[in-house]
Structure formats: structure tokens, C-alpha cells
C-alpha positions as CSV (number, residue, x, y, z in Angstrom):
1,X,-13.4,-17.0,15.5
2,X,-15.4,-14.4,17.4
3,X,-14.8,-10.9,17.8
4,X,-13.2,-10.9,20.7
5,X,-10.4,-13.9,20.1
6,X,-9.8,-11.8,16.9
7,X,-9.3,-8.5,18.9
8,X,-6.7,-10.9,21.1
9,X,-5.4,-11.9,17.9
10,X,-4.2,-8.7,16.7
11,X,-3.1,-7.1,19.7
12,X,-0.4,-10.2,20.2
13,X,0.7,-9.6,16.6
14,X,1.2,-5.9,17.3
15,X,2.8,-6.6,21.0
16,X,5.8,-8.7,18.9
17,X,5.7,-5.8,16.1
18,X,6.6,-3.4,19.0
19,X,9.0,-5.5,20.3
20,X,11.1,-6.0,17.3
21,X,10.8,-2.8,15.8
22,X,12.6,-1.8,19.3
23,X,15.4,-4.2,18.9
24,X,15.6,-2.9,15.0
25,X,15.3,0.9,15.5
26,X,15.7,1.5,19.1
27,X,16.2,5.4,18.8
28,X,13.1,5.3,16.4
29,X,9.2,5.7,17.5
30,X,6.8,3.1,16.0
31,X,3.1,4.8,15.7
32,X,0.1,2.3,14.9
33,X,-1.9,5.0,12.8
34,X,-4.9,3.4,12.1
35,X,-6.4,0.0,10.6
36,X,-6.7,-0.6,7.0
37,X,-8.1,-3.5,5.5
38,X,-7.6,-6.3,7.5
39,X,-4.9,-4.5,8.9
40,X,-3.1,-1.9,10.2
41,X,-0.9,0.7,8.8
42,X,2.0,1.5,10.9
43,X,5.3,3.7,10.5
44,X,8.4,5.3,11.9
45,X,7.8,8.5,13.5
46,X,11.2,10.3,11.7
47,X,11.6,7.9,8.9
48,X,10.6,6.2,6.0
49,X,11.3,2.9,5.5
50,X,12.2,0.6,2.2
51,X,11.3,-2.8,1.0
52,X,14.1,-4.3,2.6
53,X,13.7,-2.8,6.2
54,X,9.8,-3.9,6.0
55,X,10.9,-7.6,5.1
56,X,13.3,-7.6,8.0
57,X,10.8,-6.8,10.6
58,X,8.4,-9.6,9.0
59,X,11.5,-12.1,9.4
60,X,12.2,-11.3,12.8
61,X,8.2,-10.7,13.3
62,X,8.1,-14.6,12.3
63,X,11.3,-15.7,14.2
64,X,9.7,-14.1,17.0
65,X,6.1,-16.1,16.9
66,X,8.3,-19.5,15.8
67,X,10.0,-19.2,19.5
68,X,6.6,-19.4,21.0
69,X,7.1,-16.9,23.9
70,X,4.6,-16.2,26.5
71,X,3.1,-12.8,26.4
72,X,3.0,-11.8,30.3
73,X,0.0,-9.4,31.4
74,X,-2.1,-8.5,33.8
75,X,-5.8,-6.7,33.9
76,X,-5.6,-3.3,36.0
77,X,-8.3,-2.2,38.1
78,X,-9.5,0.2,35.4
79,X,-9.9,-2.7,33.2
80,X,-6.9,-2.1,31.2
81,X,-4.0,-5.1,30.0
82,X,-0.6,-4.0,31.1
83,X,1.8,-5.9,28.7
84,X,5.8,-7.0,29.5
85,X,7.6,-6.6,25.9
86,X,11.4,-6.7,26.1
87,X,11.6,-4.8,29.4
88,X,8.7,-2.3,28.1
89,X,5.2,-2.3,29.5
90,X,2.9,-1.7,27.1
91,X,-1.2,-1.1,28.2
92,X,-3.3,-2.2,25.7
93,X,-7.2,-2.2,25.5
94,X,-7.6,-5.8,24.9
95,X,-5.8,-8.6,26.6
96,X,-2.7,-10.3,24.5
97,X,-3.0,-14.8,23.8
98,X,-1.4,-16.2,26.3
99,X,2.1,-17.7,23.9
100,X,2.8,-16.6,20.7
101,X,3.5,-19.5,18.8
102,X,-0.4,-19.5,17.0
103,X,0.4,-16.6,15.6
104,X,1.2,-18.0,12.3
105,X,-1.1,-15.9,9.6
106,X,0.1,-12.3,9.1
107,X,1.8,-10.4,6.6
108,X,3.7,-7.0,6.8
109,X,3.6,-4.9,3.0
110,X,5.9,-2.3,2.1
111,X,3.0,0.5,1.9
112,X,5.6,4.1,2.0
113,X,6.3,5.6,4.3
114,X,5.7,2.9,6.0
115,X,3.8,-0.2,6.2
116,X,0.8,-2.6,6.5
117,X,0.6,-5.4,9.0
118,X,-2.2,-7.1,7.4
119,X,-4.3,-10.1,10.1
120,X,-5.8,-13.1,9.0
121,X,-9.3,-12.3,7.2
122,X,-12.3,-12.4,10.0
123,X,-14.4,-15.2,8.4
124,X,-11.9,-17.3,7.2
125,X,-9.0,-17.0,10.0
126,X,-6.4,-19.5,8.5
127,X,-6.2,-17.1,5.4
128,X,-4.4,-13.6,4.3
129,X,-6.8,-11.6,1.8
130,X,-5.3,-10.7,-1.2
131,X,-3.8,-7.4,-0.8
132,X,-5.6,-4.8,-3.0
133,X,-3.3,-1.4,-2.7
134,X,-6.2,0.4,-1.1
135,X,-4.8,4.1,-2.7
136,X,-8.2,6.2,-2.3
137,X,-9.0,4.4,1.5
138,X,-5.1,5.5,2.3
139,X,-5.6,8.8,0.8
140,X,-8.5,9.6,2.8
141,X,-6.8,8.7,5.8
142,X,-3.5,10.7,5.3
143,X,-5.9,13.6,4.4
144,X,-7.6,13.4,8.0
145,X,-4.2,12.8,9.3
146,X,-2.7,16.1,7.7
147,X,-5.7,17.9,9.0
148,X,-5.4,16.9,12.6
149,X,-1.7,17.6,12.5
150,X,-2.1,21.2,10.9
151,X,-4.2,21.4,14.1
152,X,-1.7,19.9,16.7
153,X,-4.2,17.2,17.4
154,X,-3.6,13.4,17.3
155,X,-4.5,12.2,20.4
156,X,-7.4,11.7,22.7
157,X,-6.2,13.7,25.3
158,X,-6.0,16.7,23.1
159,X,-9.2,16.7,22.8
160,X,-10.3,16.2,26.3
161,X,-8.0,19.3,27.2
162,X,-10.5,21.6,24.9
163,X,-13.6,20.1,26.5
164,X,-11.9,21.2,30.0
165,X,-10.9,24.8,28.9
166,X,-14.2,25.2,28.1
167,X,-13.5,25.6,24.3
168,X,-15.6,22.8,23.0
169,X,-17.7,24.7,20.6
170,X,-14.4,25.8,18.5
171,X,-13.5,22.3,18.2
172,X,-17.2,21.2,16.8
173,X,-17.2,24.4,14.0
174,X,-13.6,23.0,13.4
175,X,-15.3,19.3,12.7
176,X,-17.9,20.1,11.2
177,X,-17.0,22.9,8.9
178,X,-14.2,20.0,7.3
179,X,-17.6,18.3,6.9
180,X,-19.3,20.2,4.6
181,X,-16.4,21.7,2.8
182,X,-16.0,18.0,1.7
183,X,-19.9,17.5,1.2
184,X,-19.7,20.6,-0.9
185,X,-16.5,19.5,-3.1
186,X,-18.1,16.0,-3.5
187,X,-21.4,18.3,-5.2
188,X,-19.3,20.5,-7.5
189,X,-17.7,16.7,-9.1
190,X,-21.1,15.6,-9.7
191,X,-22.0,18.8,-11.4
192,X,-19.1,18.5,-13.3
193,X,-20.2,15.2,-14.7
194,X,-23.7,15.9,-15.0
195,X,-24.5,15.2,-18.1
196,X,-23.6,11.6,-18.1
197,X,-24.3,10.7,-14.1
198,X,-28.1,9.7,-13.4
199,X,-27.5,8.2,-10.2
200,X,-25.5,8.4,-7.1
201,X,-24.8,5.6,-5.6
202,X,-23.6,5.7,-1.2
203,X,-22.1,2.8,0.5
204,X,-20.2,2.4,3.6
205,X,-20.0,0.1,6.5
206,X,-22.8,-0.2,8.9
207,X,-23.5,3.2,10.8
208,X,-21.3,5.4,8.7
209,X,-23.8,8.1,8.6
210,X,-24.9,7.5,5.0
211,X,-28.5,8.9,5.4
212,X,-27.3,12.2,6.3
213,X,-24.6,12.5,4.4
214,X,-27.0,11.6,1.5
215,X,-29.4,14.5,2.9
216,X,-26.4,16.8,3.3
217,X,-25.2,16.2,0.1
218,X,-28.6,16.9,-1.6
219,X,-28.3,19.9,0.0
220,X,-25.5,21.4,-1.8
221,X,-26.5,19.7,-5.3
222,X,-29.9,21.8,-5.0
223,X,-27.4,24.5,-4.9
224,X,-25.3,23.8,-7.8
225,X,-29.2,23.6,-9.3
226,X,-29.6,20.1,-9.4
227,X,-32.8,18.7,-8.4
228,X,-31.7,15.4,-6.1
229,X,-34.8,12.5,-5.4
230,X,-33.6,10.4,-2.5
231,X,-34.1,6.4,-2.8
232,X,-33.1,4.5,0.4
233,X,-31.8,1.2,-0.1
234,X,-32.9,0.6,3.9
235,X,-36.7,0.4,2.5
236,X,-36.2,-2.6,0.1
237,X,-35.1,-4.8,3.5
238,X,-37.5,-8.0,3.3
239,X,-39.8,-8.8,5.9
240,X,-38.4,-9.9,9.2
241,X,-39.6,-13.7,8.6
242,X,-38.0,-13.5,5.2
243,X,-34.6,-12.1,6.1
244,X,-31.4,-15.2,5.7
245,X,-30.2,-16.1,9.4
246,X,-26.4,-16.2,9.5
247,X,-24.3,-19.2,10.2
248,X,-25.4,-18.4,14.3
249,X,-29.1,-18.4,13.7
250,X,-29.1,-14.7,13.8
251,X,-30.6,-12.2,11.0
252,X,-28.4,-11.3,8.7
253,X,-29.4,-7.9,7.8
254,X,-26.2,-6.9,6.4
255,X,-26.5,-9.7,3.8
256,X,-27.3,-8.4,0.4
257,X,-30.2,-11.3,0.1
258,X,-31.8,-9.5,2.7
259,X,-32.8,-6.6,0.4
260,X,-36.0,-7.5,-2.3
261,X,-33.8,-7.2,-5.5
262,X,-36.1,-8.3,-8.5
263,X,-38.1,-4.8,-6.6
264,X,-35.5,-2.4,-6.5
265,X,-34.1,-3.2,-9.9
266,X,-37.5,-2.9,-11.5
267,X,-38.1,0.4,-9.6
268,X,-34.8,1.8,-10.8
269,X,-35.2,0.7,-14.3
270,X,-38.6,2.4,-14.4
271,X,-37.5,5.4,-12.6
272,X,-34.4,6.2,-14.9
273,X,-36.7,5.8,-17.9
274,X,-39.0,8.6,-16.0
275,X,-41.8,5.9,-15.0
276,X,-44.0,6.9,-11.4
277,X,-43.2,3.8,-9.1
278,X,-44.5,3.4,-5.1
279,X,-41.4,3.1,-3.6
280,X,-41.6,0.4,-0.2
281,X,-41.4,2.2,3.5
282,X,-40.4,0.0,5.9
283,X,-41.1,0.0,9.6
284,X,-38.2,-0.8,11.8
285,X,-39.8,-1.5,14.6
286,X,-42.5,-4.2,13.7
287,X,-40.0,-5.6,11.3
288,X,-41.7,-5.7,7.5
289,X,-42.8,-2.8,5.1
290,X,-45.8,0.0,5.6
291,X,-49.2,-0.8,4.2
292,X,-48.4,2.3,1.7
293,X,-45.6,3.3,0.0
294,X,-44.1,6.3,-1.5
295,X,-44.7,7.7,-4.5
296,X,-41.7,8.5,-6.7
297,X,-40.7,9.7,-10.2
298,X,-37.3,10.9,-11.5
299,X,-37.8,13.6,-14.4
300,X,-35.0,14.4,-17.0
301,X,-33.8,17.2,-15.1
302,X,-33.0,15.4,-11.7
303,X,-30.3,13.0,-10.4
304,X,-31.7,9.7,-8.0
305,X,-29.7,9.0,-5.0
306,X,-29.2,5.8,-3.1
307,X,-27.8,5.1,-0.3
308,X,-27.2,1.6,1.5
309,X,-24.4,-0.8,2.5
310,X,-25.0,-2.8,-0.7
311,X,-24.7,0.7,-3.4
312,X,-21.5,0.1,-4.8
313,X,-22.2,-4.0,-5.3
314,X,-22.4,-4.4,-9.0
315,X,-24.8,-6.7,-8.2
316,X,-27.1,-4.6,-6.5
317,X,-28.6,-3.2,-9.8
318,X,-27.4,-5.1,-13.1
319,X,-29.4,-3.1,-15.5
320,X,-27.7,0.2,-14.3
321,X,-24.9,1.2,-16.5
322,X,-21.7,2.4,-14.7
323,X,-21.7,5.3,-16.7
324,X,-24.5,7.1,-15.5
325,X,-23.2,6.2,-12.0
326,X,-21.6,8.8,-9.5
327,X,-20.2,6.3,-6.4
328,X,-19.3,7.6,-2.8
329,X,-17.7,5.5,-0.2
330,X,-18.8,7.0,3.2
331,X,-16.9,5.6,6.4
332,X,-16.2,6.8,9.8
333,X,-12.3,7.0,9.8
334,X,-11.8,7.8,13.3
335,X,-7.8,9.1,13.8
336,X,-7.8,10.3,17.3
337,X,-5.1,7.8,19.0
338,X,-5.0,6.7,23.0
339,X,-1.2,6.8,22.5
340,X,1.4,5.6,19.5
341,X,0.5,1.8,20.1
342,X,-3.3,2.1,21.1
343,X,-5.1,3.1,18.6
344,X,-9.2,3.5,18.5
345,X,-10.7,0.6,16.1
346,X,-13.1,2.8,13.6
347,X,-15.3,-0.7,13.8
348,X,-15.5,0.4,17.7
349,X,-16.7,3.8,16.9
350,X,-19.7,2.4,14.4
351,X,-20.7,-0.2,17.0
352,X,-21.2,2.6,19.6
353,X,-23.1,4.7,17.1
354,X,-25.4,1.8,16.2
355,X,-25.9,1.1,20.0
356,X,-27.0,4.5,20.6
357,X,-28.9,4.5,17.5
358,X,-30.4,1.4,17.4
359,X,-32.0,1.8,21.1
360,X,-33.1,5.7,20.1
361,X,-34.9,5.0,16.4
362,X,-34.8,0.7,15.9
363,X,-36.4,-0.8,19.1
364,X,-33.1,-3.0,19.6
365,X,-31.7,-2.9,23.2
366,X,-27.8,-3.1,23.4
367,X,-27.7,-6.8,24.2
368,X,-29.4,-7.5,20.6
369,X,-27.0,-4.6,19.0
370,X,-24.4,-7.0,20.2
371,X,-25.5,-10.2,19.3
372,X,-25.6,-9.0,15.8
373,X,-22.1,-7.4,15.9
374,X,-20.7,-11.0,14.4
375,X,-22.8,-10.9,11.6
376,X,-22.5,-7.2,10.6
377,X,-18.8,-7.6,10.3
378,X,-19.0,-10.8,8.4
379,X,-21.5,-8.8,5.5
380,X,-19.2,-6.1,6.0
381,X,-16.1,-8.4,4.4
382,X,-18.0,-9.6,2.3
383,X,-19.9,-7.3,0.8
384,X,-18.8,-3.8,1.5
385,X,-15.0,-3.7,2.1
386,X,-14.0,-5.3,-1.5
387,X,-15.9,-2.4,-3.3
388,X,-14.8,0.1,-1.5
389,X,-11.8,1.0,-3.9
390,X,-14.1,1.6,-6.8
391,X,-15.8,4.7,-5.4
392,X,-15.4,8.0,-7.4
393,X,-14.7,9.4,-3.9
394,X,-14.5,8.9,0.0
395,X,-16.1,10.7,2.8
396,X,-14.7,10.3,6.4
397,X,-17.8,10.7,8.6
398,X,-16.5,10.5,11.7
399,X,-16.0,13.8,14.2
400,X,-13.1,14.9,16.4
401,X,-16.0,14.9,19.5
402,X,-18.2,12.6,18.9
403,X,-17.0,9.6,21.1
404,X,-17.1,12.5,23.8
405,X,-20.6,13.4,22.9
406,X,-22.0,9.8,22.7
407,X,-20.1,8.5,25.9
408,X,-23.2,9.7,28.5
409,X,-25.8,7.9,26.4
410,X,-23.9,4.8,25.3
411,X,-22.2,4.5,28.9
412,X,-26.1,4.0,30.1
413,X,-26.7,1.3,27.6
414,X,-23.7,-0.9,28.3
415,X,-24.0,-0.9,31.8
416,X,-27.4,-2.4,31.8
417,X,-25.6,-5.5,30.3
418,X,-25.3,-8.0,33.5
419,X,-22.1,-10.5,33.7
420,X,-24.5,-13.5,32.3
421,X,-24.5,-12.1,29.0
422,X,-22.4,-13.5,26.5
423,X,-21.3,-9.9,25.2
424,X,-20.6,-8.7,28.8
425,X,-16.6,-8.6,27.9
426,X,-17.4,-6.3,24.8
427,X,-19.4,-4.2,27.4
428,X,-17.0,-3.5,29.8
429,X,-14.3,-2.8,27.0
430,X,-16.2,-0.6,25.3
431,X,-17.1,1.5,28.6
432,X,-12.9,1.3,29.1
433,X,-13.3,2.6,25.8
434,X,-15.2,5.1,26.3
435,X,-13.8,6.7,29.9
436,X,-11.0,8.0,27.7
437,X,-13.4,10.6,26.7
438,X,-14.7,13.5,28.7
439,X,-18.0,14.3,28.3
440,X,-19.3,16.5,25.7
441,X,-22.5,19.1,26.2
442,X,-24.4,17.8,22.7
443,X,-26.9,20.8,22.9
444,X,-23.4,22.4,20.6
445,X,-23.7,20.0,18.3
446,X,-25.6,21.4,15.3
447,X,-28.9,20.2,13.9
448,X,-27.7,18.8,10.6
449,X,-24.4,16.7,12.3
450,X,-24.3,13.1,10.9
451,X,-23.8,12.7,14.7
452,X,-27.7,13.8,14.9
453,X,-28.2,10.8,13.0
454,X,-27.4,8.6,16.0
455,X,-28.4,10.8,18.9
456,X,-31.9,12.4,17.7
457,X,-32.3,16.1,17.5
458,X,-31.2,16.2,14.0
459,X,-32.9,18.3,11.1
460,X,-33.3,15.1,9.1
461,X,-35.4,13.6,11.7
462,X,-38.6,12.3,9.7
């Protein structure tokens, strides 16, 4: 199933949520928060709901998808879906299936104060994960949540009205002063625990921001006095020729097979016992590793830290023992909401990063960025997502104003996608996307922003 029927998927699912939670609680206001696992977490605006309210919206939910209804809509001129739901209209980003009645694989879980309307899992559609109680991922969330509340911000056009009174730079201190407070708590844990923890290991999805949050957080170790030596997982990819293809014929970078494993795990065992090793640099562009390496040794008194998609995959390293590991689950959480139903899919944020990223720093042009979409989500389930839970802590990466900020350069990148492309539809959604957003002056956005990471003009910039 690609990424686009899945999108179509879940926005039918969540039409016939909205429609019965109006015929159960019609003086109530159903919000879609935000997606969580292979789902999305939903609740009442003014209440909480129990067990038994949660399994009587699944039963109707079901009863609703067993009468096979059509789903009328019709695609606006601005390339929105405008929905008919029991007498509502309802504009959604992506257009609904045409009848409900394939709509058979969902399940709602009581998840207080609300609840979790969990989809089909991406790479095997006729199947519901097993539901994991994602406690720190949820936490994380209702933290940013409670932030943006305290601030009387939650949607997208709250936002846009700072950019227009001219009050931008307030709301980027704002950002990204709730950045490095949380870099700097995250540094005062380790210290806590430094006399067991030997390495730090960073994972997140693809285009999180790891590297600088890695550099950041190396920052404020060195001032708690601990001496940080930075190992990239990035540098141990294989040579082009030798990365797996995916199930497409595409290279499956995300795949942890596509990383030299006997390598690292030699390098980390020497470099734990305090042995020099010439650590790989690999070159983007042409696609394999440098001709020299880097020289690298890790003393008694310093603390190695990796970063990578694959860190917190116990099989990444075997001979590391979990007790001289500090984990950190990095992810950009975006919260900011079109309205209660329309939300703004955090895996739609990364792939606009990426795009602006990838063309800037990778030598990828947008079409390629979005070829290999399919196949970074797929090593994302498999080999990110389950670990996530097992992280010492969570960082949310992503910025009130950076959708605003990356519109101008990521609006010229999906344009130059022409209608014979097979990702044009991804295109034009993400520039619907994206015209939510006013634009953002970046020359405000400081020189150590993870959103320098994506944009160029960052201090980290090697």
C-alpha cells in the first residue's frame, strides 16, 4: 500500500470517527491532537472519557464502515477535499476512499483522557500492531501540548498572526529557548549517572535533527565538565553499490544492513577499552567512504556519543552493555494544528526537512527525496518506532516556525516536480501543506537551530 492510499486510508477512518462522535456527544468538540504510533490520539475538548464510552464509539465506528456508505467530496481550487459527514462539511488535506466498507482494520484504545484510534500497520496493511502503551512518546507530547497552551498557541494561524505583527523574533527566543532548556536537563541526567554511563546513544526517525542535537548536547556536557567525543553512525553507511535495495528496487538506506556492522562494533569495543581507531568518513555525494578516515580515541575521562536512526537497536552494538548506556529518543513532534480535525502529520514535517536538506548538503533533487519516502517509512517501522519506548528520555525537535521558515525554499523544490512524476500528488499536497504557513525571515533564526541543520547557515556546518 503506498503512501498516499495510506494517507486516504486514515482520513476515511477519521471522517466516520467525526461523524459518530457527533451523533454520541453532539454538544461535545472532538480534537485530533496528534498521531501516535500507528495512530492517532484524539479527545473531548471538556471531557474525559471511560472505557466504556471509547468501546461505544468503536462499535458504532464499526457499524458505521459495515453499512458501506459513500464518503461524498469534492477537490477545491486551492487543492483542498471538502468532505459531507452527517450534514457537516469537513476540509481535509487528503481526499477520503470513495465507500467505506474497506475500512475493516482499526482499533480505538481507551488511552485517558481520551483515546487512540490506531490504523492498520504501513507494511503489512491487513494487520493492527500490537499496542505497546507508548507512556514516555505520550508524555512528551502532552508536555509540548501544555507549553503551547500556557502560550495560547495551538494552531497554525496563531502563528501566522505573530509573523504579520511583525513579532516573529519573540516567537523564535520562545522556541528555541524550550530547546536548550531541555538540551540542558537532558546533560545534568547524564552527569548524574556518570559514573556508570560510557556511551550515549541518539535515535530518531529520519531528519529529526539528531546531529545537532548531538552537537548541542555536547555542548552543555562540556559544561557540566564532561569531555563528549562524537561518533556518527551516518559514517559507517556501506558503499552505494553495497547498500540492500528495498522491495521497489530502491536503496534502502534506512535499513540497518546498510550500516558496516562487524566495523562499528569493533571500533566501539576498542574505543571503550581506550584503543585509537580511524573512524570511516563518508562522502554523501559520490556515495562510498573518504580515502582517510578519522582518528579517534575515548580516554577514561570522556563519554562517546552516537547518533543514528539505528542507536537504540540492541542490535546495533551487541558487545555494549546497557549499563554504561545513556539513550535519547529525538523526534520532531510537531503540535501546531490546521483546525480540531486537521492535524499536521510530524512524518510531513521530516519529509520537508529532508527535501530541503537533501538538495542543500546530499546532491538528491526532490524527485529522488520522494522516491525514497516508501522506503524510509518502512525502516522507520521497523527499525526505529519499536525502540523508541526504551529511551532514558525524549527530545521533541521540532519549532513553532519552522514550517514558516522552510516554506520559501521547499515551495521551490516541489514545484519543479512536473505532472509526469509519479510523486506529483505528494508535491502538490505538500505545497497545500505548506501555504498554511506565512513566510518566515530565516536571517532570525539563530546559528545553532537544529533548523540550521536543514537550511545551511548553521554553526555546526563542517
Amino acid at each position: 500500500m503506498s503512501e498516499y492510499t495510506i494517507r486516504r486510508y486514515r482520513q476515511s477512518l477519521i471522517l466516520g470517527l467525526i461523524g459518530v462522535v457527533k451523533t454520541l456527544f453532539p454538544d461535545e468538540q472532538l480534537k485530533i491532537a496528534h498521531s501516535i504510533m500507528d495512530g492517532v490520539y484524539c479527545e473531548l475538548e471538556n471531557s474525559l472519557l471511560s472505557v466504556r464510552e471509547v468501546q461505544n464509539i468503536e462499535d458504532h465506528l464499526r457499524n458505521w464502515v459495515l453499512a458501506d456508505p459513500a464518503i461524498p467530496y469534492a477537490s477545491g481550487n486551492d487543492h483542498l477535499y471538502h468532505c459531507q459527514i452527517d450534514m457537516h462539511e469537513i476540509t481535509t488535506l487528503y481526499p477520503p476512499l470513495d465507500r467505506a466498507g474497506s475500512l475493516k482494520y482499526f482499533e480505538l484504545i481507551h488511552f485517558p483522557p481520551g483515546f487512540i484510534l490506531l490504523f492498520p500497520n504501513a507494511n503489512h496493511p491487513e494487520t493492527i500492531s500490537p499496542f505497546v502503551p507508548p507512556e514516555k512518546l505520550a508524555s512528551t507530547f502532552s508536555e509540548a501540548q501544555r507549553w503551547l497552551e500556557n502560550l495560547h498557541l495551538s494552531k497554525v494561524k496563531h502563528v501566522n498572526s505573530i509573523i504579520t505583527a511583525k513579532c516573529s523574533q519573540d516567537l523564535i527566543c520562545l522556541a528555541e529557548a524550550l530547546h536548550e532548556k531541555k538540551v540542558s536537563s537532558i546533560a545534568d541526567k547524564i552527569l548524574e549517572q556518570r559514573r556508570d554511563v560510557r556511551v550515549i546513544l541518539i535515535s530518531g526517525p529520519s531528519s529529526s535533527g539528531k546531529t545537532t542535537f548531538a552537537q548541542r548536547l555536547s555542548t552543555q556536557l562540556r559544561v557540566n565538565g564532561l569531555r563528549p567525543v562524537a561518533l556518527s553512525l551516518d559514517n559507517y553507511f556501506l558503499t552505494r553499490e553495497e547498500t540492500p535495495c528495498d522491495a521497489s528496487g530502491q536503496y534502502d538506506f534506512e535499513s540497518l544492513a546498510a550500516l558496516d556492522l562487524p566495523l562499528l562494533d569493533a571500533h566501539l569495543k576498542a574505543l571503550i577499552r581506550g584503543i585509537d581507531v580511524e573512524t570511516p568518513i563518508f562522502d554523501f555525494v559520490c556515495g562510498r567512504r573518504s580515502p582517510t578516515g578519522k582518528c579517534l580515541q575515548l580516554s577514561s575521562d570522556e563519554i562517546l556519543v552516537i547518533e543514528g536512526i539505528h542507536a537504540l537497536n540492541p542490535r546495533l552494538a551487541p558487545s555494549l552493555d546497557r549499563n554504561q548506556t545513556f539513550k535519547i529518543y529525538v523526534s520532531a513532534l510537531f503540535q501546531l494544528n490546521i483546525d480540531a480535525y486537521t492535524r499536521v502529520p510530524t512524518t510531513q514535517v521530516r519529509l520537508i526537512r529532508r527535501l530541503v536538506r537533501d538538495d542543500k548538503f546530499r546532491g538528491i533533487n526532490p524527485e529522488r527525496t520522494l522516491a525514497q519516502w516508501e522506503s524510509v517509512r518502512r525502516g522507520e517501522n521497523n527499525n526505529i518506532f519499536p525502540y523508541q519506548e526504551e529511551a532514558n528520555v525524549m527530545f521533541n525537535s521540532s519549532l513553532l516556525y519552522e514550517l514558516n521558515a522552510l516554506r520559501p525554499y521547499a515551495e521551490q523544490l516541489l514545484s519543479s516536480i512536473t505532472p509526469e512524476c509519479s510523486h506529483y500528488k505528494t508535491a502538490v499536497h505538500l505545497l497545500t501543506l505548506l501555504s498554511f504557513f506565512d513566510p518566515l525571515d530565516i536571517s532570525k533564526v539563530p546559528f545553532n537551530s537544529i533548523l540550521r541543520e536543514f537550511m545551511g547557515g548553521g554553526t555546526y556546518e563542517t
